[in-house]
N, C-alpha and C positions, 0 to 999 in steps of 0.2 A: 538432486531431487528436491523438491516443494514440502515442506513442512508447515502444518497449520496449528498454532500453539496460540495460547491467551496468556496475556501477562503473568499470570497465577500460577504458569505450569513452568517458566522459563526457565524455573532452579535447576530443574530435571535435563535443561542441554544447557549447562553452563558453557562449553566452551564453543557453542552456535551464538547466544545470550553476549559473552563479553565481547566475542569480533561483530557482532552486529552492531552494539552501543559505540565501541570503539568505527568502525567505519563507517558509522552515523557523524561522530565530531570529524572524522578526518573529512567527510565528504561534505559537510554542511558550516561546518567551523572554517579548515585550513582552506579548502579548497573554495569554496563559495564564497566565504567569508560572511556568513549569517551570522547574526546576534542573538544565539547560542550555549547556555550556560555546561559547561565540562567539568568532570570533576576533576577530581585528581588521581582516579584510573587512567582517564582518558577517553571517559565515555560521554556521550549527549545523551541525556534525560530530558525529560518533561513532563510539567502535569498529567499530560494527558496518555503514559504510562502508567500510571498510578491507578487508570481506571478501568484497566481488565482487558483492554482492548485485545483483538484479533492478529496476530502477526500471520501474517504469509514472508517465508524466507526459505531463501533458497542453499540449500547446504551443502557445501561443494565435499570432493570425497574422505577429505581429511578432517570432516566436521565443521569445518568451519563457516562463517557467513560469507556469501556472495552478491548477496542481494535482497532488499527485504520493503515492505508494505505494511503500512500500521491502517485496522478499522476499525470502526464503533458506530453503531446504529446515532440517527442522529435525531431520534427521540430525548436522548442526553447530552452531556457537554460537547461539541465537540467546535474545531477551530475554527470553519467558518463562520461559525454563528459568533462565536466570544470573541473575534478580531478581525472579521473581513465583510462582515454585515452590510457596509459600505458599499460594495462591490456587486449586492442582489439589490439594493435599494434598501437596505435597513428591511428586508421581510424575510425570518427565520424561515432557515428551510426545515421541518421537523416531518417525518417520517418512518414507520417502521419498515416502508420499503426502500428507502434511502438510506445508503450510509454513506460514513465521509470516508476516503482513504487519504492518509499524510503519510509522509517520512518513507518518498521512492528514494531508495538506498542502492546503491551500484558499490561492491568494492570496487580497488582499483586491480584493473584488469578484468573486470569480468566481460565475456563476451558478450555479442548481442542478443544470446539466447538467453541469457539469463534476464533483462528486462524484460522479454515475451514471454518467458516462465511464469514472470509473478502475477504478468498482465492475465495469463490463461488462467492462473488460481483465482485472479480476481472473479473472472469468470466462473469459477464451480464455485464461490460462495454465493454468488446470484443464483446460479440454477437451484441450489440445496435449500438455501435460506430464505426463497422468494425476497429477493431482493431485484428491483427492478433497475434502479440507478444507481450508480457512484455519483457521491461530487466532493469535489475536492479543490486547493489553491495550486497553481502552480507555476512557473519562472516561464520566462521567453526560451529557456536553452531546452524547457523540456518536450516544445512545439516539436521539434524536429526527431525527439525521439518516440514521442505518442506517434510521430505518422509513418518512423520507419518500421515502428511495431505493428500498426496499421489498425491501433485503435485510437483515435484524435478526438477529444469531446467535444459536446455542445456548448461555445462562452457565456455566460450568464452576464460578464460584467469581465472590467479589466480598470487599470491605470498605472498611468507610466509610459516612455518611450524604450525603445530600444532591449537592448540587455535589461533593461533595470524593470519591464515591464511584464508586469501580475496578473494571472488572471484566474479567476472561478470559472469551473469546470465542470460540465455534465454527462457522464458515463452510462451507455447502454450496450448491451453485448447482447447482441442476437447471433444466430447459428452461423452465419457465415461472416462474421467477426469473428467468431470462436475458432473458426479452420483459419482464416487468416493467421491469426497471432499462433496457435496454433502448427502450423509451417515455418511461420519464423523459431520458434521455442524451440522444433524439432521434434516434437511432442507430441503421438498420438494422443487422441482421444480417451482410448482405454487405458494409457498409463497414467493421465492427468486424473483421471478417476479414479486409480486404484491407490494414487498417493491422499487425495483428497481420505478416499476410507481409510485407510491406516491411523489417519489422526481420530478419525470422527467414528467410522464403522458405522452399524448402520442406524444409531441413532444420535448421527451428526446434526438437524436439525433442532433436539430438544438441549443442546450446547447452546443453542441463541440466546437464552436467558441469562446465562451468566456474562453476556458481555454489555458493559456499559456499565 
């Protein structure tokens, strides 16, 4: 199932919380080989946990993480703007209808429904939150998985060849996106909503203020 927690509540699923951090380093550190800082749990942190952010994670049935998406409105800090600026032409993107989403998380093994999962949650924080776009950076390996989920952004900017090539990314999810990803997730409609309320109920909207 989709869980929608903000950094501030994470204590409360610790053991969602450590396999998430923990296959944040294995997927981003061992496997990618990103420059990465881990502690000495074995987890990957970063600033921009520290700042209340939105997690969408997918919790498989023994609690644990499967898969997971970090957001913040990008009216405040967020990574595009503090290190890929380069990439729009040096012109901030700032928005309360924009946020950035970072840190697409796959454990190892999870199936392919579980990135359409996080993609569909992506999507009910846009329909809830009046959020218009996503944007975000992301690898050449992840082209081929945005389009088997069958949601591919708009490139704002790129550099690099091959593997090693970056790129800024523009996310919009209209209704037949939504059934798309959707289909692949496996996921009706009414249960991607009725998990979305569980976290939020029904005054999931006035949660926007606390994040960022």
């Amino acid at each position: 199932m989709l869980r929608y927690i903000y950094g501030n509540d994470l204590h409360s699923f610790p053991k969602l919380r450590d396999t998430m951090f923990r296959d944040r380093a294995d997927q981003f550190k061992a496997r990618l080989g990103w420059e990465v800082s881990v502690d000495d749990t074995g987890a990957e942190r970063d600033h921009y946990d520290t700042l209340n952010p939105l997690y969408v994670i997918w919790e498989e049935p023994d609690g644990s993480h499967g898969g997971s998406m970090r957001f913040l409105p990008t009216t405040g800090q967020v990574m595009v703007n503090d290190h890929f600026g380069h990439l729009t032409c040096g012109a901030p993107i700032s928005s309360p209808r924009i946020w950035e989403c970072t840190r697409f998380c796959l454990a190892r093994g999870a199936g392919s429904h579980v990135a359409a999962a996080l993609m569909l949650g992506g999507g009910e924080i846009m329909e809830n939150f009046d959020v218009d776009h996503f944007v975000g950076v992301f690898d050449a390996r992840m082209v081929r998985i945005y389009r088997m989920i069958g949601s591919s952004p708009e490139v704002l900017g790129s550099e690099g060849q091959g593997r090693d090539r970056i790129s800024v990314g523009l996310w919009q999810f209209d209704p037949e996106a939504k059934a798309t990803v959707a289909q692949r997730a496996g996921v009706s409609s009414a249960l991607s909503r009725q998990w979305f309320e569980q976290s939020f109920g029904v005054s999931g909207r006035q949660n926007l203020a606390r994040t960022g």
